[in-house]
N, C-alpha and C positions, 0 to 999 in steps of 0.2 A: 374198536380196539386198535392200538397201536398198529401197525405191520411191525411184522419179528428182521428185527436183522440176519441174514443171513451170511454165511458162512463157508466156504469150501471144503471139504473134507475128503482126505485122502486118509486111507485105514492104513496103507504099509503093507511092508511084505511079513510074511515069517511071522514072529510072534505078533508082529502090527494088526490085527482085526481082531484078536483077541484081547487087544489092551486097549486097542481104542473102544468098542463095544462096550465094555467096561469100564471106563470112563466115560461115556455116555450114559451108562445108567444111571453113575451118580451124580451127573447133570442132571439129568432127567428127578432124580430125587430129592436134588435142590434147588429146582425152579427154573434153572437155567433156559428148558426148553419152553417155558412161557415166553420167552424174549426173544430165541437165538433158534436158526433154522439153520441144520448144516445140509449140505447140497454135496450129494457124492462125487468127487471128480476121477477119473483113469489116471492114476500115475504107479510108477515104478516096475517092477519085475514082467508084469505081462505085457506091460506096453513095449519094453525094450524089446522082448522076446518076439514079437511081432515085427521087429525090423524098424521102429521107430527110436533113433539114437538119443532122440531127447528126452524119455523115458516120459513121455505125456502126452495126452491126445490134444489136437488143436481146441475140443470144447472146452478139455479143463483148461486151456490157457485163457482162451473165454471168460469159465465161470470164475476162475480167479478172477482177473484183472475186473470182470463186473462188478463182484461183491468186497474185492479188498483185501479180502482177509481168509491166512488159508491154516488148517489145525491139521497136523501130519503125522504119522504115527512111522516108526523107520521106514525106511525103503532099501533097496539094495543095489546096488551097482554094480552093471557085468562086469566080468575078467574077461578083460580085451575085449575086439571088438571096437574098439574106436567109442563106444560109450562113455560119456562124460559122467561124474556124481548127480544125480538130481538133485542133492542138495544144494549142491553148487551151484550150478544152474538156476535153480528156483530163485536163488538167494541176487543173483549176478543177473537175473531175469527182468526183476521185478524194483530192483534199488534197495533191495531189504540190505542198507549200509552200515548196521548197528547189529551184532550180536549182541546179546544182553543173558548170560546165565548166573545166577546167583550159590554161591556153595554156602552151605550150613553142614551145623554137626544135627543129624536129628536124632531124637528120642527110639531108643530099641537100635538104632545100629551104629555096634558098636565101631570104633577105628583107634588105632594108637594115640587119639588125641583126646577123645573123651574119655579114656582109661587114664589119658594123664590129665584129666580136667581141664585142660586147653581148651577154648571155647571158639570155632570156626564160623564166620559170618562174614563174608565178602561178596563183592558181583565183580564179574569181568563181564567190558563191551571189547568187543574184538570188530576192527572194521573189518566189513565183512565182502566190499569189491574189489580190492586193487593187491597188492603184491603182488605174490607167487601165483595166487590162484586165478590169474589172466589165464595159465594158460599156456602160454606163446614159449613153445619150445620147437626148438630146429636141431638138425644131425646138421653139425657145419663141417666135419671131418671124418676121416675114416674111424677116429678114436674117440672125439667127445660131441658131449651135446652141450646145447646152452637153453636157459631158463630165463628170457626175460621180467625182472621185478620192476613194477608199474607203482610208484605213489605219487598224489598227485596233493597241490593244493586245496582245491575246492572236497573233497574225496575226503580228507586230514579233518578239513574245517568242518563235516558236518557230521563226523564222529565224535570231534571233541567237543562241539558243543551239545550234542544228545549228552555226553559223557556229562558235564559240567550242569547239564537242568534235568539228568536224571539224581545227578548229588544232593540238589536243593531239593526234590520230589521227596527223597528218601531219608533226608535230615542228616547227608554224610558231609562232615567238613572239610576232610582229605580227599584229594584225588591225587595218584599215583602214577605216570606215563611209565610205559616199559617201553626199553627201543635196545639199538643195539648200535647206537651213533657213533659211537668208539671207532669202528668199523667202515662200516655204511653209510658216509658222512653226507652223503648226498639226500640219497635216499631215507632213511631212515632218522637224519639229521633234518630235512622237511618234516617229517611228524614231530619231532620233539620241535622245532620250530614254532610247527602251527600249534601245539598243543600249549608255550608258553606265552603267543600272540590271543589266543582265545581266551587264556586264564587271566587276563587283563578285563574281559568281560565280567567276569565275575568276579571281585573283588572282596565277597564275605569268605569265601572256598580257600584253602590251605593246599598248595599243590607241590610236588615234589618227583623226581624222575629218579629213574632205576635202572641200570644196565639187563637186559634181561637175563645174563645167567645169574646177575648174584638175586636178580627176582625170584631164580626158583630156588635156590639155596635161600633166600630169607621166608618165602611161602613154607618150608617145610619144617625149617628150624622154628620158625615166631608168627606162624598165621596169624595170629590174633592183633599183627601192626597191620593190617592194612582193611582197607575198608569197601575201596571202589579203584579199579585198575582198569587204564585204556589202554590196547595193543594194537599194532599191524596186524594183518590176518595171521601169518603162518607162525610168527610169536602168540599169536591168541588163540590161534586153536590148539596148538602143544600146552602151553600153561592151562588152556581149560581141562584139558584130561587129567594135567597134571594134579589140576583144584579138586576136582572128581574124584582123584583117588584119597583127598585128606578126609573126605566125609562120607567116601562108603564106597564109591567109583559111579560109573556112568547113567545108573539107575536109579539116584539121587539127585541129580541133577538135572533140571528147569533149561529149557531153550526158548529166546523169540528174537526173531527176526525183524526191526523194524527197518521201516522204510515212509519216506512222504506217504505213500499211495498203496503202497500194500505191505502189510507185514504177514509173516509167516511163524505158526508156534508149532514145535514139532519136540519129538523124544528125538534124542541125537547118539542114543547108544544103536545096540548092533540088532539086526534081527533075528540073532539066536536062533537058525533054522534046524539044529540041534534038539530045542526043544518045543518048537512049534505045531501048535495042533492040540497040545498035551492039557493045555489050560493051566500049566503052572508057572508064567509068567508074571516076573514084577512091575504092575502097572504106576508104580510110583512116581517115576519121572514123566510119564505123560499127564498122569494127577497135575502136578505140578508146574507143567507149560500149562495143562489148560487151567490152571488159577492165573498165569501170566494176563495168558487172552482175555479171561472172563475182566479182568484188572482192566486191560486193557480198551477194552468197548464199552465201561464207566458199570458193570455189575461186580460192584466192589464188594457190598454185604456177602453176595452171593459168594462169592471169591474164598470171604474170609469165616463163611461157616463149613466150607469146603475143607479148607483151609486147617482150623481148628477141628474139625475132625478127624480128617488124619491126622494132623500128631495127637490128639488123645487116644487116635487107635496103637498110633507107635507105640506112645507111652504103656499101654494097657499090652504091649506083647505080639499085637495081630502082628503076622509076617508071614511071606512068602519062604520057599525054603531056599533061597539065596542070601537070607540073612537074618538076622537077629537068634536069638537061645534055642540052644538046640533040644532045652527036655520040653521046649514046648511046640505043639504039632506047627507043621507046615500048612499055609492052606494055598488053597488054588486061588487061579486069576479072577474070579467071582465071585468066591467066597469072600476071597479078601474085602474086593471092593462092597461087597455084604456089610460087612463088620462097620467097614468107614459109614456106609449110609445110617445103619443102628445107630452113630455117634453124632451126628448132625445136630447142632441146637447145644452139644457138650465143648467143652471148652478144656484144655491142655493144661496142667499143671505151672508149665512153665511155659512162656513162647509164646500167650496167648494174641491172636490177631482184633484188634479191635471191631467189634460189624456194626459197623457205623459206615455213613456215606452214602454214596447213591447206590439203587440197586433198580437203578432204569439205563437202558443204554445212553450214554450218554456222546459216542462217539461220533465225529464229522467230517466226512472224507474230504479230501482236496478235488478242486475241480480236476477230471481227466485231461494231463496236455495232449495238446494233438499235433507235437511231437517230438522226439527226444531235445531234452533240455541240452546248452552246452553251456558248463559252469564255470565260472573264472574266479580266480580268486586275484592274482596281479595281470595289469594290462597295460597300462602306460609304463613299458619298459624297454630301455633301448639296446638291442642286443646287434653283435658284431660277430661275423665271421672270421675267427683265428686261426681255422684249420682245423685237421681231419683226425682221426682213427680209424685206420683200414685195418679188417680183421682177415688173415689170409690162411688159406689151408694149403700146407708147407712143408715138408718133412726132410731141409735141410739146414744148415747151423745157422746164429747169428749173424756171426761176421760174413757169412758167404749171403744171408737175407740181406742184411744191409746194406752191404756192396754194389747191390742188382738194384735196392729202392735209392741210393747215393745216386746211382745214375741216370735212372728213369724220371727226378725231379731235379734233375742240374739245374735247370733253364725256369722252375714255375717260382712263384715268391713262397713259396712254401720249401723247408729243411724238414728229412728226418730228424727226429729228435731225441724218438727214443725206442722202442721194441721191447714188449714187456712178450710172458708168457705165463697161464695159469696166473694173469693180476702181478708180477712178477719181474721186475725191470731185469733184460738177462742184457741189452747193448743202451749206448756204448760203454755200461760198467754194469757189472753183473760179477756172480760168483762160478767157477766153474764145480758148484755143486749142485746146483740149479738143474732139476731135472728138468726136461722141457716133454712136448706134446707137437703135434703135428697141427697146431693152432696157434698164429701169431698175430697180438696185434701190433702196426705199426703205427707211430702218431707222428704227424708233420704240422710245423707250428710256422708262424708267420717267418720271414728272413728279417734281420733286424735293420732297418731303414725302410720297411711296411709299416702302415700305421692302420693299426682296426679300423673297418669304417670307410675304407678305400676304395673295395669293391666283397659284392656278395658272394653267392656258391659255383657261381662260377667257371673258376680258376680250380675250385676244390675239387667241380665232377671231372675238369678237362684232368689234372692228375689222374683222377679216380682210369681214366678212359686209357691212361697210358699203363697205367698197373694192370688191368683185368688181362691186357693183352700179352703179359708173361702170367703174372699170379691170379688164384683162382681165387678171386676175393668171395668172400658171404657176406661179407655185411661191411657199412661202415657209417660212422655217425661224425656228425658236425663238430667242432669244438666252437662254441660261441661264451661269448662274456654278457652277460645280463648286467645293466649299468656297472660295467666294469669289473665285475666279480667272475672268476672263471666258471663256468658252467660243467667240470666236466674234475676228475679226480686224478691224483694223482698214481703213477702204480707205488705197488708195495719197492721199498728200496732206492724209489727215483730222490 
């Protein structure tokens, strides 16, 4: 006999062992557990609680990374405490760089959109390492803090392309970029970049971009135009809740995480520790990542009688008492999944999944690197030092700032230029409505008779070396030209 692939498994806090148990059985009733061996791992609430910030023991990191592949049921995250999300973590751990959740209208619950016969069927992939969710936040002043956003090339390229061969998998001809490049033209203006350099790859695919506020005003007004949408993390995780709420909210909706080397499927709603213990949780959404999974490691049939069962159970009324008709009873977290396993072999009215396909694993892991990859996307590029942006913490005026940085760079080839605040050009033209903050950046540009290319960093640190010794600098970055193009934005107003 084969060996069973195996699988990591983490039950979750709160309602989490009550729902994965429970989907477990109805693996277990649909064969699932002939092929697939889940392997307990330590993660979340007890582990934090033990003084462990990573919310994970070193074996689960282990038996993850051994076996690949990890099926999560919530977990919780302390309040304070310096503990990070374990979801985050896991996701930013492992490469898992593709969120992948699909929203539908289903059968039995109801929403303001099946009552208006609007028909909801979309997936959002949300990259799932770089923005906001680095991380990388500093107290630079007595009054604000700052939130370093991370996008990178290689990071862009292998989101859009999961994006663009998960289209062709699924028979969608549209692909939709949400960004917010208007804006964010650096940052953000790189993923629509790379998402328009990638869509040249694919050539049969119909792609088209979106600002992302009028994404969510179009998602609510006319779901039914769009089909497959790739975001940055912190735009894709806001519009996925947002997706969540068209088709029932967070208990309806499917999560996986993929990645080269390990993917993670997990329920992404909350642990409702409220009503934990009680057995009347809605195990729906963990249903549903683990159809992702099962899809995922080639038990497709298996998938799609799983699959067609619950919704013939929706259709037929079964429901938890978080949703669907109220003259008909509520059942519990076991009952429920009862009912689904009764329906196995039955097939949906409407919606029905075809079970056809392989129903052997059919999955093949990448070889393990031995050691972190560094990915590039441009390299042959010639870049020039034009000068700085010093970020200073300050809590006196413009003109008295600028005064003191006029003098401290008489003599370097570098001129103040300009002095923004809050992104905000307040010297040498500015509005005196301009509230300001005790956070300033300065920027200093080449003197004209310098030519890029001259000489490197530095003249830029030896500045830096004469500022520190009045102002309390925190930070300051390079301004460089990449073949000629300036690397670095302009402020609001300049």
């Amino acid at each position: 006999m084969t060996a069973k692939l195996k699988v990591a498994l983490a039950k979750g806090d709160g309602i989490g062992p009550e729902i994965m148990l429970a989907t477990l059985d109805l693996f277990a009733a649909a064969g699932v557990l002939d092929h697939v061996e889940f392997v307990p791992v330590e993660m979340g609430a007890s582990v934090f609680a033990a003084g462990n910030s990573r919310g994970m023991t070193d074996e689960a990191v282990r038996t993850v990374e051994e076996h690949g592949l990890l099926f999560k049921g919530p977990m919780e995250t302390p309040k304070g405490g310096g503990g990070k999300s374990i979801n985050v973590t896991a996701r930013k751990l492992w490469g898992a760089f593709a969120n992948v959740r699909r929203f539908r209208s289903l059968p039995g619950v109801e929403t303001v959109y099946s009552r208006a016969g609007v028909p909801v069927d979309f997936t959002i992939v949300r990259e799932n390492i770089e923005d906001t969710y680095g991380g990388i936040e500093h107290r630079v002043s007595n009054d604000t803090m700052q939130c370093k956003r991370i996008i990178t090339a290689p990071g862009s390229d292998q989101v859009h392309r999961f994006t663009f061969q998960t289209a062709r998998r699924l028979g969608v001809r549209l692909v939709h970029c949400g960004h917010k490049a208007n804006i964010m033209k650096l940052t953000d203006g790189l993923f629509l970049d790379r998402f328009r350099a990638l869509a040249r790859e694919f050539p049969d695919l119909e792609t088209k971009d979106v600002i992302i506020d009028a994404l969510c005003m179009e998602l609510v007004v006319r779901p039914q135009n769009f089909k497959l949408v790739v975001l940055p993390n912190l735009q894709g995780d806001i519009v996925s809740d947002l997706a969540a709420g068209l088709v029932g909210g967070l208990g309806f909706a499917p999560s996986a995480n993929i990645g080269l080397h390990i993917s993670i499927f997990e329920a992404v709603h909350g642990t409702a520790p409220d009503i934990a213990g009680k057995g009347i949780a809605n195990p729906t959404s963990l249903i549903l990542s683990g159809i992702m999974l099962l899809q995922h490691i080639g038990l497709v049939r298996q998938a799609a009688r799983i699959e067609n069962a619950l919704l013939r159970s929706l259709e037929d009324g079964v429901r938890t008492g978080d949703f669907g008709r109220k003259d008909t009873p509520a059942l519990g977290t076991r009952e429920f999944v009862a009912q689904v396993v009764a329906r196995l072999g039955r097939q949906p009215s409407t919606g029905a999944v075809p079970d056809t396909g392989s129903e052997r694993v059919t999955l093949v892991r990448s070889p393990r690197p031995s050691t972190q990859v560094v990915m590039r996307t441009f390299s042959k590029i010639v870049k020039h030092v034009v000068g700085c942006d010093v970020y200073i913490d300050e809590a006196i005026s413009a003109m008295e700032l600028a005064d003191q940085l006029n003098r401290l760079c008489a003599d370097a080839p570098f001129r103040l230029t300009m002095i923004s605040n809050r992104g905000t050009q307040i010297w040498p033209t500015g509005s005196v409505y301009t509230e300001c903050v005790d956070y300033f950046r300065a920027r200093f540009e080449l003197r004209p008779g310098f030519e890029p290319g001259r000489f490197g960093q530095g003249p830029v640190i030896a500045l830096l070396d004469r500022i520190t010794e009045r102002f309390a600098v925190t930070c300051f970055e390079l301004l460089r030209t990449f073949d000629g193009t300036p690397g670095y934005s302009l402020a609001q107003g300049q």
